[in-house]
C-alpha positions in Angstrom: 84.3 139.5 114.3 86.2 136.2 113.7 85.3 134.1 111.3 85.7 130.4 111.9 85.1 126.7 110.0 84.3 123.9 111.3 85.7 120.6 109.5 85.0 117.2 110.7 83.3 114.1 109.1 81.4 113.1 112.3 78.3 115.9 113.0 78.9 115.1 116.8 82.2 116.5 116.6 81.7 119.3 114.9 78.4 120.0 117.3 80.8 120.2 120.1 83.3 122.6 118.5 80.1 124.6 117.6 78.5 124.5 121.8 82.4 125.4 122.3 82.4 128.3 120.6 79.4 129.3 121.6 80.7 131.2 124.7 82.9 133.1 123.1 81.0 135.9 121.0 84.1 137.0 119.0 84.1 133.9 116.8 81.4 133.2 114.1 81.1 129.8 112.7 80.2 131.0 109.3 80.5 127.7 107.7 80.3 123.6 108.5 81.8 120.8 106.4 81.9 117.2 106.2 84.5 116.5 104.2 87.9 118.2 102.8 86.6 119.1 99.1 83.5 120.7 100.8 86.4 122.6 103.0 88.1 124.3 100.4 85.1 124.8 98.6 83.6 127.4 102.2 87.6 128.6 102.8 87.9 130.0 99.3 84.2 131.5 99.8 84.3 132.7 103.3 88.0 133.2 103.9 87.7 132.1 107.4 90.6 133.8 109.8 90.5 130.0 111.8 89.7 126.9 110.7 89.5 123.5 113.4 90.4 121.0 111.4 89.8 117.2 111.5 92.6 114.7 109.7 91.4 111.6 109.1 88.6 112.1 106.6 87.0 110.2 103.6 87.8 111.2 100.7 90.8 113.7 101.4 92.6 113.8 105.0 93.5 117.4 106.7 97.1 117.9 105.5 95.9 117.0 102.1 92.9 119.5 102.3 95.9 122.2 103.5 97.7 122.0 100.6 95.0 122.6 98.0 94.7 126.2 99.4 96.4 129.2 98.3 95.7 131.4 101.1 95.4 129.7 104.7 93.8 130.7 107.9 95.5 129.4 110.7 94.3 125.7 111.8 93.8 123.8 114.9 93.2 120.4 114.8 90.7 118.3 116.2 91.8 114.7 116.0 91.5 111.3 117.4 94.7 110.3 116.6 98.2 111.5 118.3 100.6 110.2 115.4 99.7 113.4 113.4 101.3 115.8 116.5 104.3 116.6 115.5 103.7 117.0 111.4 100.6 119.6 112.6 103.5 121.6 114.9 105.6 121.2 111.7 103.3 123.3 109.8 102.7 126.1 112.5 99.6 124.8 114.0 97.7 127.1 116.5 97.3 123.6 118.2 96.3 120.4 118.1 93.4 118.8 120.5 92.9 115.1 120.8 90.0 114.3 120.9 87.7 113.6 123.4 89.2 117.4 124.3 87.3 119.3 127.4 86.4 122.7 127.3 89.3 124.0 129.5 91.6 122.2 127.0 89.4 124.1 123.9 89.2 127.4 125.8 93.4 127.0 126.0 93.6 126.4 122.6 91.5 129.2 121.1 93.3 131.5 123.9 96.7 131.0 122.0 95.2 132.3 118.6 93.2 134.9 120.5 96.3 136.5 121.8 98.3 136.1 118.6 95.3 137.7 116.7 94.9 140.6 119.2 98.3 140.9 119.3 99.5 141.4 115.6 96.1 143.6 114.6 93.2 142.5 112.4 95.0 144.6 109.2 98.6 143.3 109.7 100.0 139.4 108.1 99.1 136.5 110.0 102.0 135.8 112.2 102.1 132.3 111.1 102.1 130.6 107.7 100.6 127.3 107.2 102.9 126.0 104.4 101.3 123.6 102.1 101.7 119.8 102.9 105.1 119.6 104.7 108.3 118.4 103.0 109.8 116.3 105.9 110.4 112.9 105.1 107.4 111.3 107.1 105.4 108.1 105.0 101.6 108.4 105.7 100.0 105.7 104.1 97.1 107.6 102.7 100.1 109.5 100.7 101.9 106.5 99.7 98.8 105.3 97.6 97.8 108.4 95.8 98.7 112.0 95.0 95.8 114.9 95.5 96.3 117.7 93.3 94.3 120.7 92.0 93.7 120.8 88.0 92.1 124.6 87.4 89.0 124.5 90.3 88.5 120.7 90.0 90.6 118.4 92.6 91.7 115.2 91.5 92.5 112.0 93.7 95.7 110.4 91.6 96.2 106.6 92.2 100.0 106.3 92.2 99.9 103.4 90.0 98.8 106.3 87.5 101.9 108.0 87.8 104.3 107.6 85.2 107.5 109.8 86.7 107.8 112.7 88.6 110.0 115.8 87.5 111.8 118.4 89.8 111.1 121.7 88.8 112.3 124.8 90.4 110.2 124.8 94.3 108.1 122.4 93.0 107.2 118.9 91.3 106.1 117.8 88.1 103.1 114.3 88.6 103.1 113.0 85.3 100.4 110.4 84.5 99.3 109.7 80.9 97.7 112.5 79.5 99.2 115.6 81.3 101.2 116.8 84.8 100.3 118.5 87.7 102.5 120.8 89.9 102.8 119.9 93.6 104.5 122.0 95.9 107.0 119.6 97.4 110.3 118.3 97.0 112.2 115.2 95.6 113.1 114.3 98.3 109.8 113.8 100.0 108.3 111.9 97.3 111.5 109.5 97.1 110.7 109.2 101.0 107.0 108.6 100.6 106.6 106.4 97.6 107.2 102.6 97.6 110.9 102.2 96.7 109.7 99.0 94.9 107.7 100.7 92.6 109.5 104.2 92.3 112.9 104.4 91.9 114.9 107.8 92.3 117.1 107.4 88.3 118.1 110.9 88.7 118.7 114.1 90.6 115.6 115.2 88.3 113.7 112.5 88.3 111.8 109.5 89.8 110.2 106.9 87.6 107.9 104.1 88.1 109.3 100.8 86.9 105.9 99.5 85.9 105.9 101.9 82.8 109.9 101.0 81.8 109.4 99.1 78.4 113.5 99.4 78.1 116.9 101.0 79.1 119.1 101.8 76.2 122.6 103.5 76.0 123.0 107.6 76.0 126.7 107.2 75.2 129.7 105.1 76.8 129.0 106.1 80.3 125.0 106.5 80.4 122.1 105.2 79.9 118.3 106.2 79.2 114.9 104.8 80.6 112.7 104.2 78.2 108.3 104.4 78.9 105.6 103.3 77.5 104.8 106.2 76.1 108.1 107.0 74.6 109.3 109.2 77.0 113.3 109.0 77.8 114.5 109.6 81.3 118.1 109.9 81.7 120.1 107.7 84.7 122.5 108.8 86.5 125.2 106.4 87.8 123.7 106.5 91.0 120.1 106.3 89.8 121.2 103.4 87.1 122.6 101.3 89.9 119.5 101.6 92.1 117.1 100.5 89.2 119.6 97.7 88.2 119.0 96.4 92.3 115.2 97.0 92.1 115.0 95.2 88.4 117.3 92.3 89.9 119.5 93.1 86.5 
């Protein structure tokens, strides 16, 4: 048997996923939810083999719920809204129905994991892996403004005028905010994409700081220069990041 979720903030939309699947007797819905933190609450209990998947939620959106996973079924999603296609094919989507979908359109779309399922044997991998949260350099604005991240079994919602600097470390990055950090797996490079460029300034291959918590920039030696926060932290600039901030500051 198939175990399915069902993840949707509108209980009409998830009652027709449920009719849906009702002619199909190799799927059980073992589990409904409202909302993304009651969704990875039911995936880490039921460990669902398929998930349909809503994005624009209260609270925290689909991609965002994806990422706080550590093992993940494979997805379709079930959206109003067409802008999301190509970041769900980005991330190995079974599919992606927009809603108001019919039933041949659903019946298509479960047919594609069906096969693949059938096909690579209930005991073998998935075929596909949904990475977390994709790195390609796409703003969302729901991103833009805060930073979801897991601390131990709790998930926290970080405003971005929270964070104090971001650090690249190894496959991931270090969110700083006052009292502690939390690894995200993402890159740099995304975050210097997503983040306002008014606010967060890329200083260094390593780092990206917020220029709200600069008290001062001070010399390293001849050719360099430190940011200094409010909480006595030093960043150091590179020539390139020391420039940009200079631009930004309107030194």
């Amino acid at each position: 048997m198939i175990k399915a979720i069902i993840i949707d903030d509108e209980h009409l939309a998830r009652k027709v996923v449920k009719e849906y699947l009702k002619a199909i007797p190799s799927v059980e819905v073992v589990a409904e939810c409202g909302d993304g933190f009651e969704a990875v609450k039911a995936i880490q209990s039921h460990q669902p083999d398929l998930i349909f998947l809503d994005i624009q939620m209260p609270k925290i959106n689909g991609f965002e719920t994806l990422e706080l996973l550590d093992k993940k079924p494979e997805v379709i999603f079930t959206t109003a809204f067409d802008e999301y296609a190509l970041k769900a094919f980005e991330q190995n989507a079974v599919d992606y129905l927009l809603k108001p979908f019919s039933p041949e359109r659903f019946e298509k779309a479960l047919n594609k994991f069906l096969q693949a399922h059938q096909a690579r044997g209930e005991n073998e991998p998935a075929l596909k892996k949904i990475e977390a949260l994709d790195n390609s350099p796409k703003k969302h604005s729901d991103e833009a403004h805060r930073i979801v991240v897991k601390n131990g079994s709790h998930i926290l919602i970080l405003p971005v005028s929270d964070v104090l600097y971001l650090e690249a470390h190894d496959d991931y990055v270090k969110v700083f905010n006052k009292e502690t950090f939390f690894l995200k797996k993402k890159t740099m490079s995304y975050y210097e994409e997503t983040l306002d460029p008014s606010q967060f300034v890329r200083v260094h291959r390593s780092f990206i700081l917020n220029i709200n918590y600069i008290t001062k920039i001070e010399p390293l030696d001849k050719n360099n220069q430190l940011a200094v926060l409010k909480n006595g932290v030093k960043l150091p600039l590179s020539k390139t990041g020391y420039s940009k901030l200079r631009e930004v500051l309107k030194l």
